[in-house]
C-alpha atoms as a printed R data frame, in Angstrom:
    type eleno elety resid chain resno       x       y       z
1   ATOM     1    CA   UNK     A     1 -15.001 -30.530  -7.536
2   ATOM     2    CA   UNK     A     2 -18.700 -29.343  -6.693
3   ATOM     3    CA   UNK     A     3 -20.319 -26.484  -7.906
4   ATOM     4    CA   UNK     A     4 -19.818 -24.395  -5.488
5   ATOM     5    CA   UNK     A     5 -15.976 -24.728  -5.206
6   ATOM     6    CA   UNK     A     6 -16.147 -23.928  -9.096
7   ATOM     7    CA   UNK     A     7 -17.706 -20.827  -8.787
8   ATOM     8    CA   UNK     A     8 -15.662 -19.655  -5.787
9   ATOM     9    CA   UNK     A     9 -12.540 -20.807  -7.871
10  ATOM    10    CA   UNK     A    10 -13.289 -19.390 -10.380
11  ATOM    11    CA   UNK     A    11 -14.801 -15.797  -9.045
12  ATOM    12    CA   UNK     A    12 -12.044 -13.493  -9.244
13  ATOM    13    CA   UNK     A    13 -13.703 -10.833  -7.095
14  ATOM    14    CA   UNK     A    14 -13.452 -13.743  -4.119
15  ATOM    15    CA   UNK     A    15 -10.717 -14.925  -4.915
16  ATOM    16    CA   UNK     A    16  -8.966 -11.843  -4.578
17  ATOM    17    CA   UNK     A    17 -10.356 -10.400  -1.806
18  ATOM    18    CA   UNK     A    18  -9.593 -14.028  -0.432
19  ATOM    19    CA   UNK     A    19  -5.845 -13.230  -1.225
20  ATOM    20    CA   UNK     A    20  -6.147  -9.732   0.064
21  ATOM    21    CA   UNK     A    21  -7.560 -10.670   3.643
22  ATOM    22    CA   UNK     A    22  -4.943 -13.684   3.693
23  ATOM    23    CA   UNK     A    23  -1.567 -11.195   2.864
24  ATOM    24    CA   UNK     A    24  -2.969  -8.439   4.782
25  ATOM    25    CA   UNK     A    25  -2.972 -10.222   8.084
26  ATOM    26    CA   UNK     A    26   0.659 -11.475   7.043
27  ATOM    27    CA   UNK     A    27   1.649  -7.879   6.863
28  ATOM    28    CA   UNK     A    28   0.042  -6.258   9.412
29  ATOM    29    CA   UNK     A    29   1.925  -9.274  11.451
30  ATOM    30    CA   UNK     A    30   5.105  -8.389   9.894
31  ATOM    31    CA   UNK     A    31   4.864  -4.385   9.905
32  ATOM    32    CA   UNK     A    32   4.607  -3.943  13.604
33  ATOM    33    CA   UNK     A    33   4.533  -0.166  13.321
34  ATOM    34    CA   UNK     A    34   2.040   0.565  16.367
35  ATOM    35    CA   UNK     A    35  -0.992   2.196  15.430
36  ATOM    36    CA   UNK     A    36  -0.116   2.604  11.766
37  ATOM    37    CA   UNK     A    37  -2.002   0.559   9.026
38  ATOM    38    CA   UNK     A    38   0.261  -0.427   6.447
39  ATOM    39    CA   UNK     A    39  -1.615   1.909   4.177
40  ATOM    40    CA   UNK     A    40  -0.101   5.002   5.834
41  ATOM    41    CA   UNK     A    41   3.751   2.954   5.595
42  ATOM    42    CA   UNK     A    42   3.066   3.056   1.354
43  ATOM    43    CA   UNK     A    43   2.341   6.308   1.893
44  ATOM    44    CA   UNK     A    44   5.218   7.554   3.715
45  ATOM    45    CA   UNK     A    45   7.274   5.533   0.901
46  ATOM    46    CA   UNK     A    46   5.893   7.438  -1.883
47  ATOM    47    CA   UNK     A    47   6.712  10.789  -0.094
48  ATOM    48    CA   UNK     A    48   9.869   9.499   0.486
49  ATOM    49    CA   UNK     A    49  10.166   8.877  -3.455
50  ATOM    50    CA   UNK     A    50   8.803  12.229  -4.637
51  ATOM    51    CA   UNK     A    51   9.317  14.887  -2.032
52  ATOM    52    CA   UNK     A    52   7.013  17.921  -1.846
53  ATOM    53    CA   UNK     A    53   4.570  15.487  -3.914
54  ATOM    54    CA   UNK     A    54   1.223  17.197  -3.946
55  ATOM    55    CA   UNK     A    55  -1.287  15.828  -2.138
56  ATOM    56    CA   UNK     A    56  -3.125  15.187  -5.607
57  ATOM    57    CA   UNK     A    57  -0.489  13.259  -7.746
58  ATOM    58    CA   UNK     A    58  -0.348  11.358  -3.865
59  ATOM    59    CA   UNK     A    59  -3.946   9.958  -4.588
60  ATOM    60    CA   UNK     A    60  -3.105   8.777  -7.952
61  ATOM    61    CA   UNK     A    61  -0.113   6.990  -7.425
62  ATOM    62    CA   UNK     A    62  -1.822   5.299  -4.328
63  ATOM    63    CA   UNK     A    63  -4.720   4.824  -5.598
64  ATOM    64    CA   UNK     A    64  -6.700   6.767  -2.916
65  ATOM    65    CA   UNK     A    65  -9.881   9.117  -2.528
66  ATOM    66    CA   UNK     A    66  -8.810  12.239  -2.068
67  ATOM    67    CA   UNK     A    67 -10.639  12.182   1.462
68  ATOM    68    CA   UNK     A    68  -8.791   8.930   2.213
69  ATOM    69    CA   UNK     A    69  -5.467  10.941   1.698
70  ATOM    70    CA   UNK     A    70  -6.372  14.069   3.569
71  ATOM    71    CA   UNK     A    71  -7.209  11.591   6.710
72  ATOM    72    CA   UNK     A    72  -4.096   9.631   6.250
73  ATOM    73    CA   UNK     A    73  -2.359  13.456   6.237
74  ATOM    74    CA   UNK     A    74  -3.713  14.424   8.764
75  ATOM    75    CA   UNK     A    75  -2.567  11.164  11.122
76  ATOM    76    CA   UNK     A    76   0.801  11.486   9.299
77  ATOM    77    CA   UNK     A    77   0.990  14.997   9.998
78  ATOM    78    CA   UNK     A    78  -0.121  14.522  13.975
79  ATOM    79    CA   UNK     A    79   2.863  12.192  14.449
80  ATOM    80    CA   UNK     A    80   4.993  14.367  12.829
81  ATOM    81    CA   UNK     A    81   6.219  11.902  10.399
82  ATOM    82    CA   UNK     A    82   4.484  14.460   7.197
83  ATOM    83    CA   UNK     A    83   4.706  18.106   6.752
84  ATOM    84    CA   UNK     A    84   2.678  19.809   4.683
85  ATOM    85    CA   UNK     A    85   3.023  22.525   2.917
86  ATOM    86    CA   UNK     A    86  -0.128  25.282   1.334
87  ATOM    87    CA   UNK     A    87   0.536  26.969  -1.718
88  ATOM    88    CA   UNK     A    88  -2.907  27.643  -3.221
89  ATOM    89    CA   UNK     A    89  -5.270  24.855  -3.391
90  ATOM    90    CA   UNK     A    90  -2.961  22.703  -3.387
91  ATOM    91    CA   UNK     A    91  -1.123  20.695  -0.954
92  ATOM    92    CA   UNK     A    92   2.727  19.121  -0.963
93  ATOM    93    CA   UNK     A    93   3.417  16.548   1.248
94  ATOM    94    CA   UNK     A    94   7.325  16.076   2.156
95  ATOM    95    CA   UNK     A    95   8.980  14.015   5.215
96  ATOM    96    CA   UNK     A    96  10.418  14.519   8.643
97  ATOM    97    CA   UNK     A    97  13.120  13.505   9.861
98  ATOM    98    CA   UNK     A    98  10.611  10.868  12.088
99  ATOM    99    CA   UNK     A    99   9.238   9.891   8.778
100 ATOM   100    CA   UNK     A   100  12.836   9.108   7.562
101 ATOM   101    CA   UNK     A   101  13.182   6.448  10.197
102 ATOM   102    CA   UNK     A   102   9.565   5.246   9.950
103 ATOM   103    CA   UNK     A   103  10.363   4.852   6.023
104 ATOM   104    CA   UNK     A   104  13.928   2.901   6.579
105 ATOM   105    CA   UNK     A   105  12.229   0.547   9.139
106 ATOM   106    CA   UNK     A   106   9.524   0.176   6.592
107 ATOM   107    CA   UNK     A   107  12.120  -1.065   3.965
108 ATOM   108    CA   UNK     A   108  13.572  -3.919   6.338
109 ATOM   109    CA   UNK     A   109   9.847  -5.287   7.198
110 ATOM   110    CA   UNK     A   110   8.555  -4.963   3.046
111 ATOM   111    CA   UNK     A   111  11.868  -7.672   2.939
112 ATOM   112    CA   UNK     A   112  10.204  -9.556   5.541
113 ATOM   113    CA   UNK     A   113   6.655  -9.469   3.871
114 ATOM   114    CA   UNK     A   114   8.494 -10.748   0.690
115 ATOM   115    CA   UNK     A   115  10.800 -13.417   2.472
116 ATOM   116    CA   UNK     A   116   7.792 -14.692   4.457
117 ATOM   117    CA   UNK     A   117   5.498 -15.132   1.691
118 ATOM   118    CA   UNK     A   118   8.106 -15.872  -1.457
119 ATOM   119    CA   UNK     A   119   8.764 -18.854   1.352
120 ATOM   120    CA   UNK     A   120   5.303 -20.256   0.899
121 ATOM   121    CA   UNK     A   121   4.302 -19.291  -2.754
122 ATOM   122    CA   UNK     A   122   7.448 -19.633  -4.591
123 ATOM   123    CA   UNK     A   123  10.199 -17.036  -5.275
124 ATOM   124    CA   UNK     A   124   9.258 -16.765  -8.984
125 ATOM   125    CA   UNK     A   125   5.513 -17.562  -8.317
126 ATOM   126    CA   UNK     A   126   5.404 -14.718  -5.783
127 ATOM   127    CA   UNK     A   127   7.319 -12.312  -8.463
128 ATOM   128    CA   UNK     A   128   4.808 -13.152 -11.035
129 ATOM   129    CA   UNK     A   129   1.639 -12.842  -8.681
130 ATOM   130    CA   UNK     A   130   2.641  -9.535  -8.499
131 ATOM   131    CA   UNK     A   131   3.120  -8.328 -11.706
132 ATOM   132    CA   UNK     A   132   0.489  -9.855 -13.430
133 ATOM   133    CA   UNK     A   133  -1.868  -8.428 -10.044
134 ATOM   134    CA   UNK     A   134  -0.321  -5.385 -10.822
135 ATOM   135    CA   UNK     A   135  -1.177  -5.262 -14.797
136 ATOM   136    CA   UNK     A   136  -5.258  -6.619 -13.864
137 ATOM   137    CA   UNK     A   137  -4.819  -3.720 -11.459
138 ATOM   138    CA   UNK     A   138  -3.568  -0.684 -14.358
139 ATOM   139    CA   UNK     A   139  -6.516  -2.221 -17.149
140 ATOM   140    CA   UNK     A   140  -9.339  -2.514 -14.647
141 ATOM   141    CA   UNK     A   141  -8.726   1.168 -13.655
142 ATOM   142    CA   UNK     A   142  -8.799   2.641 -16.896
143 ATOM   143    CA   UNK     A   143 -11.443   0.802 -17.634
144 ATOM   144    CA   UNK     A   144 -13.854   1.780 -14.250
């Protein structure tokens, strides 16, 4: 192995992003949800877990800038797939009945996404990749 391959082996930030342009395209290929990123279908899922979640407590569990989130809203809302509600400052973001049947279609496809790449990495493999992606993920953020 040459010295370049070492250091791109061995480079987490490419390697990851590596990873992440590789299973995006697999997903965006498998969620064929028109004009909606697969972003926006997480999204929808978490409302669907925590109804009337605020807008806020949204962010954190995604991950997301709070501008991020108000954009993704705001397409959410358009399509009337979101409703969302003012009390104050603060925003809570529940589903429509739309969103319901985005969400269940979403379900079937995140099988998909699993089945297709569990089929190339492994069934455990693919398990682990995740969790341990998951726990870099949790320690690198309380750590930035």
């Amino acid at each position: 192995m040459n010295e370049e391959e070492q250091v791109l082996i061995h480079c987490l930030y490419f390697t990851a992003s590596r990873f992440a342009r590789n299973i995006t395209k697999l997903a965006e290929k498998t969620f064929d949800f028109g004009d909606l990123a697969p972003s926006y279908l997480y999204m929808i899922m978490i409302v669907k877990f925590h109804p009337g979640i605020t807008q806020k407590e949204l962010c954190h569990k995604l991950s997301i800038a709070p501008s991020t989130s108000t954009r993704f809203i705001d397409k959410l809302e358009k399509l009337k797939m979101v409703t969302r509600k003012m009390d104050g400052k603060q925003s809570f973001i529940s589903l429509t009945e739309e969103g319901e049947k985005v969400y269940h279609q979403f379900r079937v496809s995140l099988k998909e996404l699993f089945t297709s790449y569990s089929s190339v990495l492994g069934l455990e493999f693919s398990k682990d990749l995740s969790k341990m992606l998951h726990d870099a993920s949790i320690k690198l953020e309380s750590d930035i």
